[in-house]
C-alpha positions in Angstrom: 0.0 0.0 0.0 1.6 3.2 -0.6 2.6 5.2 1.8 1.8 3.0 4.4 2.9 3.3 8.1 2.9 -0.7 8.5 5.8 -2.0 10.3 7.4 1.5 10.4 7.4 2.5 13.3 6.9 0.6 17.0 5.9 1.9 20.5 8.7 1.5 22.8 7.3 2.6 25.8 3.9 3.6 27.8 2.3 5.2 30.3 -1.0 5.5 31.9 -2.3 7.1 35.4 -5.4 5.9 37.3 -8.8 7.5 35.5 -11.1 8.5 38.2 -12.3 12.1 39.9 -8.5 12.6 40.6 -9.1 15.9 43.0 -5.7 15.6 44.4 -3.8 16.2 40.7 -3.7 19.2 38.4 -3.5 18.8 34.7 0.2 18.9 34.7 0.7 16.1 37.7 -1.3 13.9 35.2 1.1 14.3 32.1 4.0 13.8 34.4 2.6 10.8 35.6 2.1 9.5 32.7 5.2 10.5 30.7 7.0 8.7 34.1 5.3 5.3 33.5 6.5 6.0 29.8 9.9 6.7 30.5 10.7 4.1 32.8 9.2 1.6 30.3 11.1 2.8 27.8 14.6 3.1 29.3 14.7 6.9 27.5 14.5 9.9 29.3 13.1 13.8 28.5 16.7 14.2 27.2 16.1 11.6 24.5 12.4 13.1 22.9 12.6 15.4 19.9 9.2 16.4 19.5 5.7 15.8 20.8 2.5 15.9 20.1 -0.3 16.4 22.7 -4.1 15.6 22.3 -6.7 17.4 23.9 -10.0 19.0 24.1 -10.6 21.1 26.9 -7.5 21.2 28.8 -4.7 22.0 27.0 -4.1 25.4 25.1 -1.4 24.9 22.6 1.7 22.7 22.6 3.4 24.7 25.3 1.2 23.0 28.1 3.4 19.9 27.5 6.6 21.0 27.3 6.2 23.3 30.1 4.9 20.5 32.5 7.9 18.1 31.3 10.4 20.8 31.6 11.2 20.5 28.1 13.0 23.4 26.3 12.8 24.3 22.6 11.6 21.2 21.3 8.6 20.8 18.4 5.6 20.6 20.2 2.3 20.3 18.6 -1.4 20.4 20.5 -3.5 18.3 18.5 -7.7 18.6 18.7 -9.3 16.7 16.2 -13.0 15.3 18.1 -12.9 12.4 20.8 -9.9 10.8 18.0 -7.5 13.2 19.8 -6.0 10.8 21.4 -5.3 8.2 18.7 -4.3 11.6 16.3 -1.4 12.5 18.4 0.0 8.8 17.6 -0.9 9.5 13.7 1.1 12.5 13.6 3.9 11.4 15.6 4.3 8.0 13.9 4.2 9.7 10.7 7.1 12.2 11.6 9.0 8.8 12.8 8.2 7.1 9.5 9.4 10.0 7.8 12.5 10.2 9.3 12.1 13.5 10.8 12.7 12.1 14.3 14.1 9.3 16.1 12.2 9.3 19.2 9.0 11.4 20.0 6.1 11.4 22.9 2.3 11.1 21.8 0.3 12.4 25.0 -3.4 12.4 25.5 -5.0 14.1 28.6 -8.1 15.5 30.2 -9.0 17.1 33.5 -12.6 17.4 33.1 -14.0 16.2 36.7 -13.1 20.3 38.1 -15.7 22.1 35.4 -18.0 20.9 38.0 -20.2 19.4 35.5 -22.5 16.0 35.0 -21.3 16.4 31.1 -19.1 17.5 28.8 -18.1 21.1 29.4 -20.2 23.2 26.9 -23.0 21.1 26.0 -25.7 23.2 27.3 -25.0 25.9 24.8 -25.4 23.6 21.5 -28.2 22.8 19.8 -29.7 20.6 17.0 -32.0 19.9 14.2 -32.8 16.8 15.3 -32.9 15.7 19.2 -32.5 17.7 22.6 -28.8 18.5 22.8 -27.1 15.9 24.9 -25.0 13.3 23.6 -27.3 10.1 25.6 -30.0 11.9 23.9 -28.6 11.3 20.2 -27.3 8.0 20.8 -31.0 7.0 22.4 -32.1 7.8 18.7 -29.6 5.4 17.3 -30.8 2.6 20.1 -34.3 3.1 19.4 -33.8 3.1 15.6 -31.7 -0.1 16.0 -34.2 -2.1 18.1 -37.0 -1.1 15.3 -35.1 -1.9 11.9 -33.9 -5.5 13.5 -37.5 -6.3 14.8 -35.8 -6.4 18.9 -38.9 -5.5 21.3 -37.8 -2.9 23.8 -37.1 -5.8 26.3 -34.7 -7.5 24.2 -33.0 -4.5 22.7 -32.5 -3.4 26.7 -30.9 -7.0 27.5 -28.7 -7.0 24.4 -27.6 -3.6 25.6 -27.3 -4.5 29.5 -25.2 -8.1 28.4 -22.7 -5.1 27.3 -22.1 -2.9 29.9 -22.2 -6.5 32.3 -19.6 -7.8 29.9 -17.4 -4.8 30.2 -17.3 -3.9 33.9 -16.5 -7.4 34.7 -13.1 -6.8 32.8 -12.8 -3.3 34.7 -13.2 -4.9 37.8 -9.6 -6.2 37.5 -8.1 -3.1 36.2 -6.8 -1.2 38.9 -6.4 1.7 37.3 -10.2 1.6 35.9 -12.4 4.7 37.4 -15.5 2.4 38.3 -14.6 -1.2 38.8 -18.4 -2.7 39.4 -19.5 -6.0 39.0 -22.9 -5.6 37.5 -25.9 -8.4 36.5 -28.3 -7.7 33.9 -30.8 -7.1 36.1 -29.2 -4.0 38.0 -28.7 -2.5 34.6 -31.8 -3.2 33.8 -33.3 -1.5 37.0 -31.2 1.3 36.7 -32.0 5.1 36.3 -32.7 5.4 32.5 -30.6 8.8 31.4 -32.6 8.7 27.8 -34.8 5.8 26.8 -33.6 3.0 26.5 -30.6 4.0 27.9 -29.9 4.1 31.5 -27.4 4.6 34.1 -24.7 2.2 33.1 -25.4 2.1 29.6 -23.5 5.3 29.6 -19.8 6.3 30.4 -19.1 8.7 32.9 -16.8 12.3 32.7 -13.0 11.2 33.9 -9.7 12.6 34.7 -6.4 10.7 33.3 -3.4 10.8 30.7 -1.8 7.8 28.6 1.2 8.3 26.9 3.5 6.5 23.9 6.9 6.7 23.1 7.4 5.8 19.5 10.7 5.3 17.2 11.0 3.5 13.8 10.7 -0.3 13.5 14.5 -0.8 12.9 16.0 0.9 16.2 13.1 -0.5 18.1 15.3 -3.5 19.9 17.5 -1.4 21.0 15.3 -0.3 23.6 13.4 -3.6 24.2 13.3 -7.2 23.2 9.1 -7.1 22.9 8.3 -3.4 20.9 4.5 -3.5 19.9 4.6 -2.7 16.1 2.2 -0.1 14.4 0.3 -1.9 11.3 -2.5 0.1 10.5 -3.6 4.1 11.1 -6.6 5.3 9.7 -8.8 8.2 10.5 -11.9 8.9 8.4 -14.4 12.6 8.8 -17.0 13.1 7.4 -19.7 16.5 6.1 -22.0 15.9 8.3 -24.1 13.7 5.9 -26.3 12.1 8.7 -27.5 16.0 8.8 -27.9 16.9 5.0 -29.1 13.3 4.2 -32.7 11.8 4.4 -30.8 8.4 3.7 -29.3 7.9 6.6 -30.5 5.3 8.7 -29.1 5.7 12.6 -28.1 1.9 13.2 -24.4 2.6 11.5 -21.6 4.8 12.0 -20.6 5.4 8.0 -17.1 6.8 9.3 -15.9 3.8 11.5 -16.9 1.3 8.7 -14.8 3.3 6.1 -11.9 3.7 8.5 -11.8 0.2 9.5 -11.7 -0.6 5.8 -8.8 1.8 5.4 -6.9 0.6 7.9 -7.8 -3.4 7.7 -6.1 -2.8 3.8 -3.1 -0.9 5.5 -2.4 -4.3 7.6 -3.2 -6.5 5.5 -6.1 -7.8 7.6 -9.0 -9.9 5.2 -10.8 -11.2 8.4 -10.9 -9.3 11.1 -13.3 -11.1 13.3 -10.8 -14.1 12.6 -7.2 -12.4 12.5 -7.8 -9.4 15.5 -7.2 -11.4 19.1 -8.7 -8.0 20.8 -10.5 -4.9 20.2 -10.8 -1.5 22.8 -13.7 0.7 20.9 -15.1 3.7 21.6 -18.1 2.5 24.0 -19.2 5.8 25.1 -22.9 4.2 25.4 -23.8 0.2 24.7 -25.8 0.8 21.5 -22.3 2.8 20.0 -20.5 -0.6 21.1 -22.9 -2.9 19.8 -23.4 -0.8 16.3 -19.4 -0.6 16.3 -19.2 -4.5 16.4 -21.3 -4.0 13.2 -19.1 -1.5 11.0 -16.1 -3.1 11.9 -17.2 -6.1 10.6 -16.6 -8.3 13.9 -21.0 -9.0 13.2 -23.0 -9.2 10.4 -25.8 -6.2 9.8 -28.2 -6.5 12.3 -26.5 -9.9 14.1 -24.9 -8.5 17.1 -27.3 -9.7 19.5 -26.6 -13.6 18.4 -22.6 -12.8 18.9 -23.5 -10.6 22.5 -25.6 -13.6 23.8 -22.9 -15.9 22.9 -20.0 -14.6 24.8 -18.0 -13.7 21.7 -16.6 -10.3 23.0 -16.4 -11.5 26.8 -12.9 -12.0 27.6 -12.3 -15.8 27.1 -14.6 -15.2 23.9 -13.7 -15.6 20.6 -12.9 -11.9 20.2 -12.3 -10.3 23.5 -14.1 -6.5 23.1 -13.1 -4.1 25.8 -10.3 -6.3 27.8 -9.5 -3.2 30.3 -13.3 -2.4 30.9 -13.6 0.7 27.9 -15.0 3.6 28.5 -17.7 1.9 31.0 -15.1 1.6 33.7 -12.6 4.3 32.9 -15.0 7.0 32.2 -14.3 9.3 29.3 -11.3 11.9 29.3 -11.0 12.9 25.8 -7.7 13.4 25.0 -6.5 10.2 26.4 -8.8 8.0 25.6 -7.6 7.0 22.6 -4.0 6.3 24.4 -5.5 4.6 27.5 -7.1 2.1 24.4 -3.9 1.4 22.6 -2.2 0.9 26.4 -4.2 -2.0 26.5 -3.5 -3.5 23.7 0.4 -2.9 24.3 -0.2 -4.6 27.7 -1.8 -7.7 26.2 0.5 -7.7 23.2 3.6 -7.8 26.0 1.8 -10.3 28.5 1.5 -7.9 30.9 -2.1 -7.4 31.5 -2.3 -9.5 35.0 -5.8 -11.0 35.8 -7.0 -9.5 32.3 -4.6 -11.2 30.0 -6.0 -13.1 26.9 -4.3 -15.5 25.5 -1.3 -15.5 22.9 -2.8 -12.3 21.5 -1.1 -11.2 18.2 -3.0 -8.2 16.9 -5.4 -5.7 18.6 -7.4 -2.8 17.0 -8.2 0.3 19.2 -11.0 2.4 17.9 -12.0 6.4 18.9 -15.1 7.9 17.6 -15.5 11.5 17.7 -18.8 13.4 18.2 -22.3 12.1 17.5 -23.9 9.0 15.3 -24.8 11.8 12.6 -21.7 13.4 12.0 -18.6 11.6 12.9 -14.8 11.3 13.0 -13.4 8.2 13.4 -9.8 6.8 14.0 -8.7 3.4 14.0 -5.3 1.8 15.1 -3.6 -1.5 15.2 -1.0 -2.8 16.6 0.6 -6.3 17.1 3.5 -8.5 17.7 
């Protein structure tokens, strides 16, 4: 494929602090954290980065918030805001300046300190508004259950069960992640019973707001044993946008995400992947609610259209499935930090690629996917990254 970043360039080193209300750390104390884990991983040091790039949405104000919480002087620094993708971007742009040969060694950092605005949501969501549902983001994805349940003949009961198997399936696997902000072990029936936020969804059918910061250290393919003997290996980096066509369009039809299909296409070519339900060994997608799981299983091709209900009730994302979905408990259990969401996903992979992932660990894992979605169902931005041995 040209210009492909496949076996390129290899992550050396991460780092990833607790997600939680973290009242006792500024923004800062969470990049340093983080960067720490990193280094120490690594066997580098801040002496050894060239450049950086930093994701975030709403905490960050340029790239000179990293460098001045590392203490790092006169190096390319660049603050990268591209949706809830963030994250996953930074990695794009720094493995793409590694590939290039621009740079040896660089940082990709994600962070958020959101839990201080005080807020139940994201910061700023009062103020917007829309042409098609009340403003709120379990509002919109409501639609997309509701719409799902109807097109695939699921009575409200069963489309709540298929949805509650979810979040049970995922806060089981966050229960033994100690770094995980909510580390429940839930049965169907407590979701079921639980405050609904916006029919059908309830309580635990949605992620919460977080604090945290993941980090990567990245250098090309052919230097990476010189730092390790087990580097995790970039295959695939896709991110796909989109104008907004769920909002110009009659056509669209609410039980897809159009921009994760076509970026998990993109990026299944750029690995060399034919079968990913088959060839993946993990996946860490963006599960901000059950129904964006459930459809996500869908466009990524891990279900047919309109089968994920037959793969949920089978155990085929539950951790000794057949394709372990959310292994460190997803956005359920580590709540929803933007910028570093997208790192804290491919930290998990690099933990289960390494067999390092304690009480979690799946077996001989070779590839993992890690997938961000930005925004709403209607008018997306998706990123998709994989990694493996």
């Amino acid at each position: 494929m040209a210009g492909s970043i496949k076996d390129r360039v290899a992550i050396i080193g991460m780092g990833c602090t607790r997600f939680g209300e973290l009242w006792d750390k500024g923004p800062t104390d969470l990049v340093v954290d983080a960067v720490e884990e990193a280094y120490a991983d690594a066997g580098v040091g801040a002496k050894d980065i060239e450049a950086l790039w930093g994701g975030s949405i709403f905490t960050a104000h340029g790239g000179r918030f990293f460098t001045e919480a590392l203490r790092m002087q006169y190096i390319p620094a660049t603050h990268v805001v591209n949706a809830c993708a963030s994250g996953q971007d930074a990695i794009r742009n720094a493995a793409y300046a590694v590939a290039a040969g621009i740079y040896d060694i660089v940082l990709a950092i994600g962070v958020e300190k959101l839990k201080d605005e005080g807020m139940s949501g994201l910061p700023g969501m009062d103020n917007r508004t829309h042409t098609h549902a009340v403003a709120t983001m379990p509002g919109m994805f409501a639609i997309m259950a509701t719409k799902y349940f109807h097109r695939y003949g699921l009575s409200p009961e069963e489309g709540k069960t298929m949805l509650a198997r979810i979040s049970v399936k995922s806060h089981a696997n966050g229960s033994l992640n100690p770094k995980a902000h909510l580390r429940n072990v839930l049965t169907v029936e407590k979701v079921l019973n639980a405050p609904i936020i916006a029919w059908p969804l309830g309580l635990f059918d949605c992620c919460s707001v977080s604090d945290g910061g993941a980090v990567a250290i990245l250098t090309s393919a052919d230097r990476a044993k010189e730092f390790r003997k087990d580097p995790v290996y970039i295959k695939a980096l896709q991110i796909c946008g989109t104008p907004s066509s769920g909002r110009i369009t009659s056509e669209y039809d609410y039980t897809h995400v159009e921009e994760s299909y076509r970026a998990g296409l993109a990026a299944y070519k750029e690995a060399g992947v034919t079968d990913p339900r088959r060839e993946l060994s993990m996946a860490e997608v963006h599960d901000c609610f059950s129904i964006t799981e459930a459809v996500t299983m869908e466009d990524l091709q891990f279900s047919p259209r309109g089968k994920v209900k037959d793969d949920i009730d089978a155990g085929t994302f539950e951790l000794s499935g057949e394709l372990p979905v959310q292994p460190d408990g997803g956005l359920k259990c580590f709540g929803h930090p933007i910028g570093a969401s997208g790192i804290r996903m491919v930290y998990e992979l690099y933990l289960q690629l390494q067999g390092r992932a304690d009480k979690r660990q799946i077996k001989d894992p070779k590839l993992g996917l890690a997938h961000s979605l930005g925004h709403e169902p209607y008018a997306a931005l998706c990123s998709v990254c994989i990694v493996g041995l």
